[in-house]
N, C-alpha and C positions, 0 to 999 in steps of 0.2 A: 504493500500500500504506500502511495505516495506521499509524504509530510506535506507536499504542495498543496494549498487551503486546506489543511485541517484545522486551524484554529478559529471558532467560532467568534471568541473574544476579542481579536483583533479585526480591525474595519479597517476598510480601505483611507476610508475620508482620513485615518489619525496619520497617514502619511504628510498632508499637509502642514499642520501645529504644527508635526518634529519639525519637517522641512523649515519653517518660521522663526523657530528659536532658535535652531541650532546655526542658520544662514546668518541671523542678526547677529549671533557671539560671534560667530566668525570672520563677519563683517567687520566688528568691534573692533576684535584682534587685528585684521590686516592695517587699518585703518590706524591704530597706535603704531605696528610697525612702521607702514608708509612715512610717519610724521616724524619715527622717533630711530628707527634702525637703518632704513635702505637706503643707499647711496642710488640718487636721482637719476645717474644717467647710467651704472652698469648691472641695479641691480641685485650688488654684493649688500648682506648685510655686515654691517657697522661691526657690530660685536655678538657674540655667542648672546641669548637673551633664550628666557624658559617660555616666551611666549611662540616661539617660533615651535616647538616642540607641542605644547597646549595648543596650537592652530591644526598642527597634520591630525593628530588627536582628536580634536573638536568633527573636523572634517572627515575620520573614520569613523567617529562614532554613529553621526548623522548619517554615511552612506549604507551603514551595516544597516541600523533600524528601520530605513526606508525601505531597505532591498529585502529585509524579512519580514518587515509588516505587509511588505505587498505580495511577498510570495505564501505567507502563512495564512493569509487574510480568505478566509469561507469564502465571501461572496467579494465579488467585482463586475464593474459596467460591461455591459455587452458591449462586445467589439460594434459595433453601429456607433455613427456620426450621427448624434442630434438633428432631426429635423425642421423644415424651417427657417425663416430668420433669425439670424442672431449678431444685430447692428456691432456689439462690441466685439466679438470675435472677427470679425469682418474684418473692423477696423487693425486686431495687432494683426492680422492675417496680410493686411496690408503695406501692415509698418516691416515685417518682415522681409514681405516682397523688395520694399525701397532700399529698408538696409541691404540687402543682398546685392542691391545695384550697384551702391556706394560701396561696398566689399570688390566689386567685380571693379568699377573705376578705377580704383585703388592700387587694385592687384594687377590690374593690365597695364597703368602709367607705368608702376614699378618692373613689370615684364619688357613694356618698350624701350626705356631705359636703358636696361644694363643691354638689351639687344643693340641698341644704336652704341653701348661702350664697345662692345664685341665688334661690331662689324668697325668702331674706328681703327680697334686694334689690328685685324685681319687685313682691314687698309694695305698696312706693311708687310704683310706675310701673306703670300699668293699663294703660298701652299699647304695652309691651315684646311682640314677637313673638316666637312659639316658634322660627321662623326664628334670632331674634336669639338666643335660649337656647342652641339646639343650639352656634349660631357661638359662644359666651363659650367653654360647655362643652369646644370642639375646641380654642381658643386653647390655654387653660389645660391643656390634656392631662387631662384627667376623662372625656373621653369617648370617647378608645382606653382608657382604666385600665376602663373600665364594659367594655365589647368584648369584653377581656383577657379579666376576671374569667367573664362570662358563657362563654367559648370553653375558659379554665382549666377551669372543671367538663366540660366536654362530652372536654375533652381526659385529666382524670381520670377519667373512665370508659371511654376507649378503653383506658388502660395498666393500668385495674383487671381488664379482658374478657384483656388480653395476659397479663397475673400469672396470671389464672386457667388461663387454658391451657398455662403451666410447673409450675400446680401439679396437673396430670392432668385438670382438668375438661375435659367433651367439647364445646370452644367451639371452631369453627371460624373463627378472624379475619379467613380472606383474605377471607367474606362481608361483612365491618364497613367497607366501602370508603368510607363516609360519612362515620364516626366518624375512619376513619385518616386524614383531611385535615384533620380538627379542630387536632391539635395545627401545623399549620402556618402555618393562620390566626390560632393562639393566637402563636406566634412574629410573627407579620408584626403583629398589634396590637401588642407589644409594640416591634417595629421603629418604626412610628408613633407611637409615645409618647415615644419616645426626643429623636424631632424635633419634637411639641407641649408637652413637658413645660415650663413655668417656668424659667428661666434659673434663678431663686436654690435651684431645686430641684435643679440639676443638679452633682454632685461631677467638676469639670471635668476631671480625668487620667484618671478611670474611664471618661468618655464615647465617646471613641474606642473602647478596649478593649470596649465593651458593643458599640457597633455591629457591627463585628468578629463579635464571639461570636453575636450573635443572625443575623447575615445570615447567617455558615454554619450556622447551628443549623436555620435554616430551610432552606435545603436538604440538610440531612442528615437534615431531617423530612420532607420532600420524596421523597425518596431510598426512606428507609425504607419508607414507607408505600405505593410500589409493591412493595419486596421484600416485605413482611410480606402485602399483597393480592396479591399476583401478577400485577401489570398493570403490561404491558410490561417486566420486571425484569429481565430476560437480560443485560444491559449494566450494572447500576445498583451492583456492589458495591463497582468501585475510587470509585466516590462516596461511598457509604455509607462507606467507612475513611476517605478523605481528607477529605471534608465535616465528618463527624464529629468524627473525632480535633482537628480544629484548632480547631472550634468548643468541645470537653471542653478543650485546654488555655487558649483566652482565658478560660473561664469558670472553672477554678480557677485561673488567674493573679488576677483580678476578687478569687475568693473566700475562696483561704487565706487569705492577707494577714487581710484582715476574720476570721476566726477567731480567726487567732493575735494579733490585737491585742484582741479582745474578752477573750482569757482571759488575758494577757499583761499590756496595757496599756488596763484600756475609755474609760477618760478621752479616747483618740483618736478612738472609734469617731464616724462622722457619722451624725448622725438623722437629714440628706436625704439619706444614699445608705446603709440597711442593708443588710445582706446577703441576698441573695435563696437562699433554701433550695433553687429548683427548677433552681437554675443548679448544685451541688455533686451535686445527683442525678439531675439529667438526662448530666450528663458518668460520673456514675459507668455508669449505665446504656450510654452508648455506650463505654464501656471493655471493660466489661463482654458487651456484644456483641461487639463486634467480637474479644474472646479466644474468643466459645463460636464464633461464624461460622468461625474456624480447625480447628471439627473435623470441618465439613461437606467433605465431597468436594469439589475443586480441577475449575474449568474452563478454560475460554479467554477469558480476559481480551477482549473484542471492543466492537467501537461501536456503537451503536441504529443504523447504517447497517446495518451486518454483522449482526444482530440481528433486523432486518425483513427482510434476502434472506435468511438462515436458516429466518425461520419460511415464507417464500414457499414455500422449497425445500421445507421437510415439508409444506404443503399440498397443493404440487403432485405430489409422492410416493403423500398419501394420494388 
């Protein structure tokens, strides 16, 4: 027998509280650091300090209790997309699309770029091979940043086709099965970049936390985008809260910080690591879901073992 939803006592919905208090101490935490240990432009902290120790802490506590309250939890939302309107979803549905744009701008100015330093340099060496191009362009992280950018637009158009369908157009999504794996690939480039990227690019205490946030991001993209298509999703919702939620708090732990010192303090803020827009509205968005998925009917918490002898059984029925 499976431990997967056997616990009657735990509910889905107490994934959120955790998620709430455990994001805001953590938030606390980064936030004294910010001010008080990290050196502004590499990243290094200052001195050994026990909060830096109390943050990874705080941060495993909170990812273990989501991830076993959503998988020990009895009942959870049926894999269905709420019907209907629904204006505010719409809208982060929206804000995510743009962010996605501005990610894609971003990442393709900085692709053009070091392309145009490449080809000045090759200028003088006629016998540089495109082999060797591509290879400079992978070292240097320019050429998942290009990836990104290009997968960013493909993935803003999946979440502009989602906004429309909360906002009453007759757009069927579970058909966009194509499109709904876009944003995943858009994650996993952006995983890849993380480990091509220039050491003097990289803002060293954020690093970790990014990895983090994008590897669950990616399979809460993962996740979603069988619920949202309907393929194989019987099983996929204590993923979709746990994956999600922990991948939304790494990414506003990353991101308040960087807010409240731009408006606070901007003199700290670091040019090699700004704040990424699509990290603040992509976590809104899976907040955001996962509070509308609580008004959908409650099923049986089960495993794609249990899941596939289920659907055997209706076949064999019909």
């Amino acid at each position: 027998m499976s431990i997967k939803g056997s616990s009657k006592k735990l509910k889905i919905e107490k994934t959120l509280p955790v998620f709430a208090i455990f994001t805001t101490l953590a938030i606390a935490l980064r936030l004294w650091q910010t001010f008080t240990l990290i050196e502004p432009d590499t990243g290094f902290y200052k001195t050994n300090d026990v909060t830096v120790t109390v943050l990874y802490a705080v941060l495993a506590a909170a990812g273990l209790l989501i991830f076993f309250i959503s998988y020990l939890s009895k009942k959870v939302p049926q894999p269905t997309l709420p019907e209907g309107k629904n204006i505010g979803f719409g809208l982060i549905s929206v804000a995510v699309s743009l962010s996605l744009l501005v990610n894609a701008a971003t990442q393709l100015s900085s692709f053009s770029q070091a392309l145009k330093e490449v080809e000045t340099v090759n200028a003088f060496n006629i016998n540089v091979e495109t082999s060797q191009v591509v290879s400079n362009l992978m070292k240097n992280g320019s050429l998942p940043k290009g990836i990104e950018g290009l997968l960013a637009i493909v993935s803003a158009i999946y979440f502009l086709l989602f906004a429309l369908r909360f906002f009453g157009a007759k757009i069927n999504i579970e058909n966009r099965k194509i499109l709904a794996v876009a944003p995943v690939f858009w994650a996993t480039a952006r995983m890849i970049q993380r480990f091509t990227r220039t050491i003097s690019f990289i803002f060293v205490s954020d690093l970790l936390l990014e990895l983090f946030m994008i590897g669950f991001m990616m399979l809460f993209l993962l996740y979603f985008a069988q619920l949202a298509s309907k393929v194989n999703s019987r099983h996929v919702m204590s993923k979709v809260y746990s994956y999600g939620l922990i991948s939304a708090m790494f990414a506003l732990v990353i991101s308040v910080p960087k807010i409240v010192v731009a408006i606070v303090l901007p003199s700290l803020n670091s040019q090699s690591n700004p704040l990424e827009i699509c990290n603040v509205t992509m976590a809104a968005f899976i907040i955001v879901l996962c509070c509308v998925m609580l008004k959908v009917e409650k099923e049986d918490n089960i495993t794609l073992k249990e899941a596939e002898k289920l659907k055997e059984e209706i076949k064999t029925e019909e």
